[in-house]
C-alpha positions as CSV (number, residue, x, y, z in Angstrom):
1,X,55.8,-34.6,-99.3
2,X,52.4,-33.7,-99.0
3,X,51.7,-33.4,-102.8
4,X,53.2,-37.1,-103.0
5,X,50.4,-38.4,-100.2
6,X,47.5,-36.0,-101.9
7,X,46.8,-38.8,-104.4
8,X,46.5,-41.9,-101.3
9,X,44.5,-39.7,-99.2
10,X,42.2,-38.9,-101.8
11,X,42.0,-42.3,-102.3
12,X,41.6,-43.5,-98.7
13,X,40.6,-40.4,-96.4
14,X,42.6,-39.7,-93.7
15,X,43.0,-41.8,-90.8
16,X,40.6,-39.8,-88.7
17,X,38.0,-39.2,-90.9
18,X,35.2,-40.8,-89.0
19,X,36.2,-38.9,-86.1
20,X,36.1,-35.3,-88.4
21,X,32.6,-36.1,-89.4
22,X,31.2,-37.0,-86.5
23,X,32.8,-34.1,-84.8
24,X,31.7,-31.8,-87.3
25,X,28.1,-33.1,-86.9
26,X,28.1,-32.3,-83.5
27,X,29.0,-28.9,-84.0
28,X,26.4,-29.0,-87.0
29,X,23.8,-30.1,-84.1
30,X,24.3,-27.4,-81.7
31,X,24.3,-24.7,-83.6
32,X,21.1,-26.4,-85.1
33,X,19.8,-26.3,-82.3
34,X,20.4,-22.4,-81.7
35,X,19.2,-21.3,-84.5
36,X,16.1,-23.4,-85.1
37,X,15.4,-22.8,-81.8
38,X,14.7,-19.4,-82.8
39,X,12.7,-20.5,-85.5
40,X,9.9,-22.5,-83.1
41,X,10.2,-19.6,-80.4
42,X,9.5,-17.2,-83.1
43,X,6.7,-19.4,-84.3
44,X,5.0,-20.0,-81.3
45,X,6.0,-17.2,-78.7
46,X,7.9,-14.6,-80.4
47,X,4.8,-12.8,-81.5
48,X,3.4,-12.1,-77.6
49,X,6.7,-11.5,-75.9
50,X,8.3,-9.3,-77.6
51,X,5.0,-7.6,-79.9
52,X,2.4,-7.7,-77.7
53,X,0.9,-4.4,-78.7
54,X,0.2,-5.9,-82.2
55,X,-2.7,-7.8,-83.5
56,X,-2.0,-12.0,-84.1
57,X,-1.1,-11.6,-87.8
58,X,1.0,-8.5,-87.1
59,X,2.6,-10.0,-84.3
60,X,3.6,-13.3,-86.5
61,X,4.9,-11.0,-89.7
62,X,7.0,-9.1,-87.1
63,X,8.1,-12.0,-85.3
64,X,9.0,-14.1,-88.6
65,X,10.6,-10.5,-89.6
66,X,12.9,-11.3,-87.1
67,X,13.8,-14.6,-88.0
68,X,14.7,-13.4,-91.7
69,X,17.1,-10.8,-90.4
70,X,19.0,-13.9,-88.7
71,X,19.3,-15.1,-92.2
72,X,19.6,-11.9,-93.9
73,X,23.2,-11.5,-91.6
74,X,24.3,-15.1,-92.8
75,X,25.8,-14.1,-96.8
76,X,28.5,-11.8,-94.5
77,X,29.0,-14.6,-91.7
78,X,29.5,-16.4,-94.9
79,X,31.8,-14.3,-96.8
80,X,34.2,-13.8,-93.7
81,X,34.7,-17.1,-92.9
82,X,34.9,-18.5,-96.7
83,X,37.5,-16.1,-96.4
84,X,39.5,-17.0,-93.3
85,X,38.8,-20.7,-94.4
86,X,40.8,-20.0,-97.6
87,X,43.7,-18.0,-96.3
88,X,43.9,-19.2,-92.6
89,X,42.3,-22.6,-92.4
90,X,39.4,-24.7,-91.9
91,X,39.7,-25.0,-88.0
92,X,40.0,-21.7,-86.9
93,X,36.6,-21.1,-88.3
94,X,35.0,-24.2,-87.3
95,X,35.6,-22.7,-83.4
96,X,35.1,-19.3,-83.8
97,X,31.8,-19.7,-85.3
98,X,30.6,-22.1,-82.8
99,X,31.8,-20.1,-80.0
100,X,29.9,-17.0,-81.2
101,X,26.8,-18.9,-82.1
102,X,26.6,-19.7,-78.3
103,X,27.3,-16.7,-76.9
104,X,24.1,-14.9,-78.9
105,X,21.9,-17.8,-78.0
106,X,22.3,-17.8,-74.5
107,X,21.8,-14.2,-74.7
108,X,18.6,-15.0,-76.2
109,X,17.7,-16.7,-73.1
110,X,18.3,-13.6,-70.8
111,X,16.5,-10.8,-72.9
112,X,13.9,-8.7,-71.2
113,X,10.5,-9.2,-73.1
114,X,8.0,-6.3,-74.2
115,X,6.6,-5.6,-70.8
116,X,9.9,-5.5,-69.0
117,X,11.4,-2.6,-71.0
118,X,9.5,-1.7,-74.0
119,X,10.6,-1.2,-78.1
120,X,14.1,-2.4,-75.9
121,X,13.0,-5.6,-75.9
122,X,12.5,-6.6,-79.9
123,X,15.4,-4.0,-80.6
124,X,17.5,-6.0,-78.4
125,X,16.4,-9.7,-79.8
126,X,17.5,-8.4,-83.6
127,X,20.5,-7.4,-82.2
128,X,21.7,-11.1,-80.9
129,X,19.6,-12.5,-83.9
130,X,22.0,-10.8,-86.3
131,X,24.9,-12.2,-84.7
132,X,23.2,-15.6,-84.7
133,X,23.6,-15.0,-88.3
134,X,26.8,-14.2,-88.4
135,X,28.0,-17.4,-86.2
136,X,25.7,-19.9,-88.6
137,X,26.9,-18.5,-91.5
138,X,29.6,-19.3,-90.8
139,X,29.3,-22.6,-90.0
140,X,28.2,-24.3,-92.7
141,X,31.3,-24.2,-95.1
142,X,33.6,-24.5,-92.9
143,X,32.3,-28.1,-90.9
144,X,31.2,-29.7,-94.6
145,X,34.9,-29.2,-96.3
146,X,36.9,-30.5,-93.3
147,X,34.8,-33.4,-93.9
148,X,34.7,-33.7,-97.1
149,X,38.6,-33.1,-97.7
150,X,39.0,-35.7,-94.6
151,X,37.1,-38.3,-96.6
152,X,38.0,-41.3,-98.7
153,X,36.7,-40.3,-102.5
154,X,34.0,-42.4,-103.0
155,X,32.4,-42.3,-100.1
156,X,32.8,-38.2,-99.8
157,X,28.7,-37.9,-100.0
158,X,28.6,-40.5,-97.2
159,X,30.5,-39.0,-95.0
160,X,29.5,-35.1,-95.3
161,X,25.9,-36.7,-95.1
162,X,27.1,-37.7,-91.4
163,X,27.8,-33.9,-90.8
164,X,24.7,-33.1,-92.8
165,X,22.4,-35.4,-89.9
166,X,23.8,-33.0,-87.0
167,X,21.1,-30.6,-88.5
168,X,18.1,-33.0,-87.8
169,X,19.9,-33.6,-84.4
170,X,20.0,-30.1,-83.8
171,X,16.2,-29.6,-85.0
172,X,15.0,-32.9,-82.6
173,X,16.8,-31.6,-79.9
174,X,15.3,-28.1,-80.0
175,X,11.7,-29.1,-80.4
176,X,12.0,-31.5,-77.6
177,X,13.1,-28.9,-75.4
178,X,10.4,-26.5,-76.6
179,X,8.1,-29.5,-76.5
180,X,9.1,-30.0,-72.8
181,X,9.1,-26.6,-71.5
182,X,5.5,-26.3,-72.9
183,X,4.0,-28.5,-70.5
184,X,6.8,-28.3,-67.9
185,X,6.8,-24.7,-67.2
186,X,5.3,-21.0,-67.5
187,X,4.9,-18.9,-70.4
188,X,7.9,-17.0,-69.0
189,X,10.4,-19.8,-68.9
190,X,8.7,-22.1,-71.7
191,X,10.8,-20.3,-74.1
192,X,13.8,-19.3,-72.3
193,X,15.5,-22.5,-70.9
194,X,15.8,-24.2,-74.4
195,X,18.2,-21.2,-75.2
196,X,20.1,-21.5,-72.2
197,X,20.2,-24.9,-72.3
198,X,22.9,-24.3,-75.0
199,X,25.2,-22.8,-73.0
200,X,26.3,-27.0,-72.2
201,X,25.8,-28.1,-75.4
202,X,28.6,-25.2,-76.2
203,X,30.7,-26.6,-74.1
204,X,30.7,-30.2,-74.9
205,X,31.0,-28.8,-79.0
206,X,34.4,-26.4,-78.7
207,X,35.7,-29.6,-76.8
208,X,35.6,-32.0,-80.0
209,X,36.4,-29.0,-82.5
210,X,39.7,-28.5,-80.5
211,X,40.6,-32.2,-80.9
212,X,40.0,-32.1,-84.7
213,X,42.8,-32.0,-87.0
214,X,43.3,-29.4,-90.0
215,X,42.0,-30.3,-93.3
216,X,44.6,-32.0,-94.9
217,X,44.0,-30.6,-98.7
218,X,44.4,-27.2,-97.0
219,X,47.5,-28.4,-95.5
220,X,49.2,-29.6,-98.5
221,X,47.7,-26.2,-100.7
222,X,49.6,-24.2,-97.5
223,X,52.7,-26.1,-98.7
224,X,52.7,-25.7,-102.1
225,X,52.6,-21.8,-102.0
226,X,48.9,-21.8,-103.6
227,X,47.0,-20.3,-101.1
228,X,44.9,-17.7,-102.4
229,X,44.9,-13.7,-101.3
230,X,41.4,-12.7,-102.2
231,X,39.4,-16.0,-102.6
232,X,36.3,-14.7,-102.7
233,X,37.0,-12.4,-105.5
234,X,38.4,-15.1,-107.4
235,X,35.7,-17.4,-106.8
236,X,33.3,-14.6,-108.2
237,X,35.3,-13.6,-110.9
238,X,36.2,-17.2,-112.4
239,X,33.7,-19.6,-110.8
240,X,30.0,-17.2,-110.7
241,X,28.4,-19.5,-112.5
242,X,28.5,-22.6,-110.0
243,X,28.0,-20.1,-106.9
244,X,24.3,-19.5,-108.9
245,X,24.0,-22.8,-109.7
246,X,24.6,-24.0,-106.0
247,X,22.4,-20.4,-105.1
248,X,19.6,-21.7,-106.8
249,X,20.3,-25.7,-105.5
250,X,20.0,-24.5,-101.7
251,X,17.3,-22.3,-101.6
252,X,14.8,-25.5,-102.7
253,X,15.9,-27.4,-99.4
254,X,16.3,-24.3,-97.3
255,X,13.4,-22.5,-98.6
256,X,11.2,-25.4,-98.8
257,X,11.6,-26.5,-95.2
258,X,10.8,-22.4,-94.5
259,X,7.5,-23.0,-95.9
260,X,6.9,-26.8,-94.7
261,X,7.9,-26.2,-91.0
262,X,8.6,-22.9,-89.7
263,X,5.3,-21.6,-91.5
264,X,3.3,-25.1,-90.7
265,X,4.2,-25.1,-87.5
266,X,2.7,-21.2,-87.1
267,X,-0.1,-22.1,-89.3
268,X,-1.2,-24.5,-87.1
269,X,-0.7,-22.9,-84.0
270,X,-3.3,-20.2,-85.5
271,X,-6.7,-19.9,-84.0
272,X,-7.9,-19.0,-87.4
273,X,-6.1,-22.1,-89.1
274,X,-6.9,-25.9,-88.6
275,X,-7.7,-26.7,-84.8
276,X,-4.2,-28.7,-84.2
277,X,-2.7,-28.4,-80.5
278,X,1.2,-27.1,-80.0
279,X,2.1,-30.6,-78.6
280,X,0.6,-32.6,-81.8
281,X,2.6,-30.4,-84.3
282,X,5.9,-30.3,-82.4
283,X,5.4,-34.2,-81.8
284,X,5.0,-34.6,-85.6
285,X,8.3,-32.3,-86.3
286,X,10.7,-34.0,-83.4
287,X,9.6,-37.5,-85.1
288,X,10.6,-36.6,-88.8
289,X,13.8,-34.8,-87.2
290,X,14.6,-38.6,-85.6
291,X,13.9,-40.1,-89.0
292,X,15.6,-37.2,-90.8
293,X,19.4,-38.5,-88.6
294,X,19.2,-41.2,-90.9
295,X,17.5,-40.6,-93.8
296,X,20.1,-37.6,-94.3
297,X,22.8,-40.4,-93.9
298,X,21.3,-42.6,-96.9
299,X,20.9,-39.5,-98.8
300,X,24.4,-39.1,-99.2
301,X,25.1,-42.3,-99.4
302,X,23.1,-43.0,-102.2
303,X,24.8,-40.8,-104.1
304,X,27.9,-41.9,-103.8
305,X,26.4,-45.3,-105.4
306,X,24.0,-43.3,-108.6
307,X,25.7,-40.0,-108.5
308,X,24.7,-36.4,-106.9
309,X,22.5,-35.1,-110.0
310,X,19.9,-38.2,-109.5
311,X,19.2,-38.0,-106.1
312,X,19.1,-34.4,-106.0
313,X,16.9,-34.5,-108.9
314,X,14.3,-36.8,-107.1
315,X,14.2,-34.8,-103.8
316,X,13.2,-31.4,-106.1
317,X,10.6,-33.3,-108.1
318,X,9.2,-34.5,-104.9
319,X,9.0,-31.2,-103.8
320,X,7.6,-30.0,-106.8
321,X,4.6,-32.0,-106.4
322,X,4.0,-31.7,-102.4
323,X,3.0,-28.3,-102.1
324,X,-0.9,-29.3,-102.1
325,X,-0.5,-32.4,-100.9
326,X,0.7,-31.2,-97.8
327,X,-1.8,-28.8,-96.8
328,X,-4.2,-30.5,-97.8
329,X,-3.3,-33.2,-95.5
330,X,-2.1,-30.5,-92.2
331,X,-5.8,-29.3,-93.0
332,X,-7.7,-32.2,-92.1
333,X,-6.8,-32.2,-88.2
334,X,-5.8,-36.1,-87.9
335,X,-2.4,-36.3,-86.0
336,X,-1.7,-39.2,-88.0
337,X,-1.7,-37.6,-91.4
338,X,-0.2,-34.7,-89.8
339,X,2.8,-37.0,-88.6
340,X,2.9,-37.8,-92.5
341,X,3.0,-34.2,-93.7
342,X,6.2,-34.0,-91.6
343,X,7.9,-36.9,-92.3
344,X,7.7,-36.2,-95.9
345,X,8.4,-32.4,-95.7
346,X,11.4,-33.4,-93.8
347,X,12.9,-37.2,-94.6
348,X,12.3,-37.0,-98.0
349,X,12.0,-33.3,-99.5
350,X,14.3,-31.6,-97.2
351,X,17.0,-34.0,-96.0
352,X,17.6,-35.9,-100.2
353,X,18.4,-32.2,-100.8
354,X,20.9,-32.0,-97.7
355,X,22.4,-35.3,-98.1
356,X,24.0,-34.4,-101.1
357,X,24.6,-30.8,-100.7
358,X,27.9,-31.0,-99.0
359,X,29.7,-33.4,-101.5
360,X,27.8,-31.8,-104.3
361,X,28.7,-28.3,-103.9
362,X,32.3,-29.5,-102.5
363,X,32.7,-31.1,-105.7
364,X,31.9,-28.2,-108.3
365,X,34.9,-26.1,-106.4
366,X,38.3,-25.7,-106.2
367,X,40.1,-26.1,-103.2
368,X,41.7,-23.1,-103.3
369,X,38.6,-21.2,-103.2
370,X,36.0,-24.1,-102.2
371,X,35.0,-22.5,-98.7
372,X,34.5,-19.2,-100.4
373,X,32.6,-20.6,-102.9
374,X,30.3,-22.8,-100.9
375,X,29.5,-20.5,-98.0
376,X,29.2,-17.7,-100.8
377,X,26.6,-20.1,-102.4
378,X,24.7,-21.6,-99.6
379,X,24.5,-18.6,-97.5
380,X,23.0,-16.1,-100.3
381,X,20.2,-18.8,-100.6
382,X,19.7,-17.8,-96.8
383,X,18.2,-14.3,-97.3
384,X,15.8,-15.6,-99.5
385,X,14.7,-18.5,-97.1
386,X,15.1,-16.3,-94.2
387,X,12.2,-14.5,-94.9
388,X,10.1,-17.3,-97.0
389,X,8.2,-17.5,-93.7
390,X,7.3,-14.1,-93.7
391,X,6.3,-13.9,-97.4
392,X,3.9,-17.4,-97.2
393,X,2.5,-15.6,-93.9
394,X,2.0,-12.5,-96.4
395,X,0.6,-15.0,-98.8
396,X,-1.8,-17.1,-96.8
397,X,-3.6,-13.8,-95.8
398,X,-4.6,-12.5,-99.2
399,X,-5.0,-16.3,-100.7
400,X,-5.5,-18.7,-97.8
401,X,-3.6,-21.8,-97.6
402,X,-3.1,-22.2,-101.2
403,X,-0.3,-19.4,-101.2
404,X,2.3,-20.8,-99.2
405,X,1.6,-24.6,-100.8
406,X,2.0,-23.1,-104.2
407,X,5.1,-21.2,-103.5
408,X,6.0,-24.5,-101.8
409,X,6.0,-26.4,-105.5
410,X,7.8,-23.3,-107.0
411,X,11.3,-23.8,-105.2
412,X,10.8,-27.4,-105.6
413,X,10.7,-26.4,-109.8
414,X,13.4,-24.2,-109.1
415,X,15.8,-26.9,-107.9
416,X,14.7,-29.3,-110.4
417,X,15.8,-26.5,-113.3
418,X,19.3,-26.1,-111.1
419,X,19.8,-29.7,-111.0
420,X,19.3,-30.3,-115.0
421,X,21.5,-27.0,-115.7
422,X,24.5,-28.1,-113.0
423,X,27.2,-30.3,-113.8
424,X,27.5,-34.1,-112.3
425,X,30.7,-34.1,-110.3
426,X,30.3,-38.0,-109.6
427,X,29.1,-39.7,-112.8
428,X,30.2,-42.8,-113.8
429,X,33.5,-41.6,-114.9
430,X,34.6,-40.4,-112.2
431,X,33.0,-43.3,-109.7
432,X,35.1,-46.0,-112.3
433,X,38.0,-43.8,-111.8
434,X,38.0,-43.7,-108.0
435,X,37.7,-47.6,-107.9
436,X,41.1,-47.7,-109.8
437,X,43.1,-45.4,-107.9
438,X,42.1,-47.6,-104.7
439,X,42.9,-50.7,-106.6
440,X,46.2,-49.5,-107.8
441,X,47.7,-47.6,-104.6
442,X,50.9,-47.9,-103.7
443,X,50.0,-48.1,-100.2
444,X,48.0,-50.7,-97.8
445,X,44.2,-49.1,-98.1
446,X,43.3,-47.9,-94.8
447,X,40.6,-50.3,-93.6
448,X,37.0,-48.9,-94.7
449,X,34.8,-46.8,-92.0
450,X,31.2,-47.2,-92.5
């Protein structure tokens, strides 16, 4: 039974698929907001609270330090749950994950700084940053293929672009809380109630994931005996290639928005930098975020119309050539141009790249082992970006700003070599192909959710 309506829901997506998406992309937001949260806390308090006894640039290595170890923890995060989502199912994971992610962050909120109990206090923040880590890592694979494998064929990159835009949610709603709290309260509390905060958001997100059905594909590979024991040895043994391909694919987006926020944002904020306040760089972020919801959208969408490879393609030669440009234009003080840095960094370099991901890397997968594969793939890429923000830090000491903008240009030339070397999953082929199979169903079409 469910082999015979595998070929009509390809076709047409399930019946709740607008409902997955969106559900997913809430979950996508919060846990956004957790864990970018850390990354404007550790940008712009981080360094005092919890390593006072350090000089500024100390202080910010340690701090960013901290941040990386969040992503170092998110390969394993990733590994377990490509592994659960494999053998147990897509759901199960999407909860878990969540539930986790809000109990650390929340946590985050309650922690004793440096003056309260000493090397206790940073000790204690790796500690609930590692299982941050853990939770996101988690995350990712399992929200994107319960959308994907929910969604009609040829509009798969629209629809995981919908869970893709939780993430500029997740980053708006963060920096407006930290954007608040700045001007609203103390030092003390500036950066705890944006954490704590969460603990609703939490709520609100296991909620919806309850009320979301199991993936459908998963269901029908459940019923057809071909679940797999050991995905992720599978994956690794017959399918290493695209996990380096994808590897490679991520790190330009993740890694690029390392160096083009998380570091701008503290280079900024550095008395030794350009003389920009807090409140003009965090207004400049939460308006490319609001742009980003969108743009993330049309991403995807646009490649369900020219394909994955094209888009992607233009989002890493962007990149490629922004790494000057961008300091260049951070450097010169004027909120206005620094409102452009952002919007570009973000709408166009970061979120092309993010709008295609999820079908993309979906796509180049089986779905026996696609969750394996794609967390596998997308969370690797996070050690490397984890601590991008720490090595352009490392770099803007010994060569000034030209450091970070040059390594900045060198993941956007990564991705572009990535993008030539990887396989287009959605060519004109297979886009001709997909238009039949809707034409020549057996069954009504299930009217079209845009």
């Amino acid at each position: 039974m469910a082999e015979s309506k595998a070929p009509q829901q390809a076709a047409h997506g399930s019946p709740e698929r607008l409902r997955v998406a969106i559900g997913c992309g809430v979950g996508a937001t919060i846990e956004t907001y957790d864990f970018i949260g850390f990354g404007t806390a550790a940008a712009l308090y981080f360094g005092d609270v919890f390593f006072p006894d350090s000089d500024p640039l100390s202080a910010t290595l340690l701090s960013f330090a901290t941040l990386g170890i969040g992503f170092a923890a998110r390969p394993l995060g990733g590994i377990v749950a490509g592994h659960l989502g494999d053998r147990v199912g897509r759901k199960p994971v999407l909860v878990g994950s969540l539930l986790l992610m809000g109990i650390a962050t929340v946590l985050i909120g309650c922690l004793p700084t440096y003056q309260m109990v000493g090397i206790w206090a940073p000790i204690l923040l790796v500690v609930v940053r590692v299982i941050q880590g853990l939770a996101f890592g988690a995350e990712w694979g399992g929200a994107i293929l319960m959308t994907f494998e929910h969604a009609p064929r040829r509009r798969r990159g629209l629809y995981t672009g919908i869970t893709q835009a939780g993430f500029p949610v997740g980053l708006l709603l963060a920096n407006l809380a930290f954007l608040l709290s700045r001007h609203t309260l103390d030092d003390n509390w500036a950066w705890r109630v944006p954490f704590l905060l969460s603990a609703v958001l939490i709520a609100v997100g296991i909620f919806i994931r309850l009320k979301i059905d199991e993936s459908p594909q998963f269901e029908a590979l459940k019923e057809s005996g071909e679940v797999v024991k050991n995905p992720l040895l599978v994956v690794i043994r017959e399918d290493w290639r695209n996990v380096l391909r994808a590897f490679c694919l991520r790190i330009t987006e993740t890694a690029g928005y390392a160096v083009s926020v998380t570091f701008v944002l503290s280079y900024l904020d550095d008395g030794d930098a350009p003389d920009v306040s807090g409140t003009t760089s965090l207004t400049a972020l939460v308006t490319a975020a609001a742009i980003g919801i969108a743009a993330t959208t049309l991403w995807g969408r646009l490649s369900d119309q020219v394909g994955r490879r094209p888009v992607y393609l233009l989002g890493c030669a962007v990149s490629a050539a922004w790494g000057i440009p961008l300091f260049l234009l951070v450097n010169t003080e004027a909120a206005a141009l620094i409102l452009i840095a952002f919007v570009i960094s973000y709408a166009v370099c970061q979120n092309s790249l993010a709008g295609v991901q999820g079908a993309w890397f979906c796509e180049l997968f089986a779905t026996k082992t696609r969750t394996a594969g794609t967390s596998l793939a997308y969370q690797l890429s996070a050690v490397v970006s984890g601590f991008t923000p720490l090595i352009a830090t490392a770099l803007y000491s010994a060569t000034g700003w030209t450091g970070p903008a040059v390594l900045f240009s060198f993941y956007g030339l990564l991705g572009l070599v990535a993008a030539l070397l990887t396989r287009e999953t959605w060519g004109v082929k297979e886009r001709r192909e997909a238009g039949l199979a809707v034409t020549t169903s057996a069954e009504p079409a299930l009217p079209a959710a845009h």
